[in-house]
TORMIVEX-491051 format. One record per residue (C-alpha): residue in three letters; x, y, z. Coordinates in nm, 2 decimals, padded with zeros to 4 digits, always signed. Example, Ala and Ser with C-alpha at 12.3 -4.5 7.8 and 13.67 -1.06 7.14 Angstrom:
BEGIN
<aa: ALA	u: +01.23	v: -00.45	w: +00.78>
<aa: SER	u: +01.37	v: -00.11	w: +00.71>
END
This chain:
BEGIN
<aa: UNK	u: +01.66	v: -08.15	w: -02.73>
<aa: UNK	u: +01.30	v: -08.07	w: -02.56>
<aa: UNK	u: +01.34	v: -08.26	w: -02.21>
<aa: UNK	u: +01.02	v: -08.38	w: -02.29>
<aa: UNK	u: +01.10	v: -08.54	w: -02.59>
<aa: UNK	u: +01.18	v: -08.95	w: -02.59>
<aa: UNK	u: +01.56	v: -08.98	w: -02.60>
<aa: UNK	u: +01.69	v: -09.31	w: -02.79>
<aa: UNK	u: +02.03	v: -09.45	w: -02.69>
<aa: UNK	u: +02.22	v: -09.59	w: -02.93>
<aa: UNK	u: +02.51	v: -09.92	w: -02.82>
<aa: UNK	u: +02.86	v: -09.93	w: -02.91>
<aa: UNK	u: +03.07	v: -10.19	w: -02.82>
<aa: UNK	u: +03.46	v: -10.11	w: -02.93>
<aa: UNK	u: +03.80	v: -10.32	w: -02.89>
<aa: UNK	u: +04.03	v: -10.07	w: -02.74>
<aa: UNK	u: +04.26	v: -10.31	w: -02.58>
<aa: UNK	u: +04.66	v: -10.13	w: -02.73>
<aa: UNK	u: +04.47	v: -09.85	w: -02.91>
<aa: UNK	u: +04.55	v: -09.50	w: -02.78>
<aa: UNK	u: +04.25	v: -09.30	w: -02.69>
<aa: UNK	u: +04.26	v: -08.94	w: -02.58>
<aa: UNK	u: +04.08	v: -08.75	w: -02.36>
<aa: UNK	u: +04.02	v: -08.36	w: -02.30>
<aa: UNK	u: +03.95	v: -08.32	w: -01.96>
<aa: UNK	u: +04.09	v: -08.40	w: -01.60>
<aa: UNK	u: +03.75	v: -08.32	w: -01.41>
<aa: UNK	u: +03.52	v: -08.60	w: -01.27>
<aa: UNK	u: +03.42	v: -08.68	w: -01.62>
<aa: UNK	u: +03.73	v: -08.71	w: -01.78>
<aa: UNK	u: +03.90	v: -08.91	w: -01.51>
<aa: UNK	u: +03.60	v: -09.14	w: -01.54>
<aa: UNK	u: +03.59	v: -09.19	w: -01.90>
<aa: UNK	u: +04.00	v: -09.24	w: -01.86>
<aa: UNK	u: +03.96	v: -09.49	w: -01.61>
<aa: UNK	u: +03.72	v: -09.66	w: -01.82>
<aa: UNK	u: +03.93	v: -09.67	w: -02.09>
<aa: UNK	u: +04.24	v: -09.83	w: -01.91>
<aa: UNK	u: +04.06	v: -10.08	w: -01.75>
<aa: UNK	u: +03.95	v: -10.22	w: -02.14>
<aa: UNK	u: +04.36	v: -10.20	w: -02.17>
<aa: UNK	u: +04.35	v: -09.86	w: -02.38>
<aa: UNK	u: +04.66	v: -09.67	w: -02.41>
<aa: UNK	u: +04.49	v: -09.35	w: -02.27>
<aa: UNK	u: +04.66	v: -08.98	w: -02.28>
<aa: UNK	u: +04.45	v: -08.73	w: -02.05>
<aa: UNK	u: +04.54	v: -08.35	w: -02.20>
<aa: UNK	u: +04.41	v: -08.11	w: -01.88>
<aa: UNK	u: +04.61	v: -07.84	w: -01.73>
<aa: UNK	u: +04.48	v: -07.97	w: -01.39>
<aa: UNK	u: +04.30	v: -08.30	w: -01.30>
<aa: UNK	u: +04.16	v: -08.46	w: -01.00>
<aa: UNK	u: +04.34	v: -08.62	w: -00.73>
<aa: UNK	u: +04.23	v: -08.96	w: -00.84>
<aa: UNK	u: +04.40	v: -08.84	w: -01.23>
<aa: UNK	u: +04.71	v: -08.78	w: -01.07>
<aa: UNK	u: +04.74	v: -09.16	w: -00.88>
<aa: UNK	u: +04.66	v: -09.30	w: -01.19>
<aa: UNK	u: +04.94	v: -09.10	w: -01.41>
<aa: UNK	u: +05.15	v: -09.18	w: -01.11>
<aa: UNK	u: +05.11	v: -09.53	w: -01.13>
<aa: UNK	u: +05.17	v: -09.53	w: -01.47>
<aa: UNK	u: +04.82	v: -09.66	w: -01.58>
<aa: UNK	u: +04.75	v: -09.36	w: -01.79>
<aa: UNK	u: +05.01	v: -09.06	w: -01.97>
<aa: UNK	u: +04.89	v: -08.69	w: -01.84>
<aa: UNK	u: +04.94	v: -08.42	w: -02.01>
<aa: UNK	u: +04.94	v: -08.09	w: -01.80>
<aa: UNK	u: +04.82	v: -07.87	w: -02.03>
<aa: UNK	u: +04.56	v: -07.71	w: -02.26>
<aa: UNK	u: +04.43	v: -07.89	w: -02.56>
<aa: UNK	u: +04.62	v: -07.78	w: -02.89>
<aa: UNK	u: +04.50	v: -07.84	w: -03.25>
<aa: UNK	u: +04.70	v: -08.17	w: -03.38>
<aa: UNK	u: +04.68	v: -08.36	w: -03.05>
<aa: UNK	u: +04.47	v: -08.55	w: -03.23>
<aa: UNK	u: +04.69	v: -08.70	w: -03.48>
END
């Protein structure tokens, strides 16, 4: 997209209070669209072979499952 083109946003509002949600991605991103996710009572999985420190209090504290590796095809499903 040109940079000076108009951008329009779209909303979405979702219930993911029990649903698992995955995430690719332990970096600042990833950990902040985790955290996010958690605190609307998602059952969130991070897949990252390494994450920041804040990822790593979280899985510690049980408020999200991390998964220290690479992405593989089917984790997903």
């Amino acid at each position: 997209m040109d940079p000076t083109e108009t951008r329009t946003w779209y909303p979405i509002m979702l219930d993911v209070a029990g649903k698992r949600c995955v995430v690719v991605g332990g970096g600042p991103v990833g950990f902040r669209r985790a955290a996010g996710l958690a605190e609307c009572g998602a059952d969130v999985v991070v897949i990252s072979p390494d994450g920041v420190p804040e990822l790593a209090a979280a899985a510690e504290r049980r408020e999200l499952t991390w998964h220290r590796r690479r992405y593989r095809t089917g984790d997903l499903a």
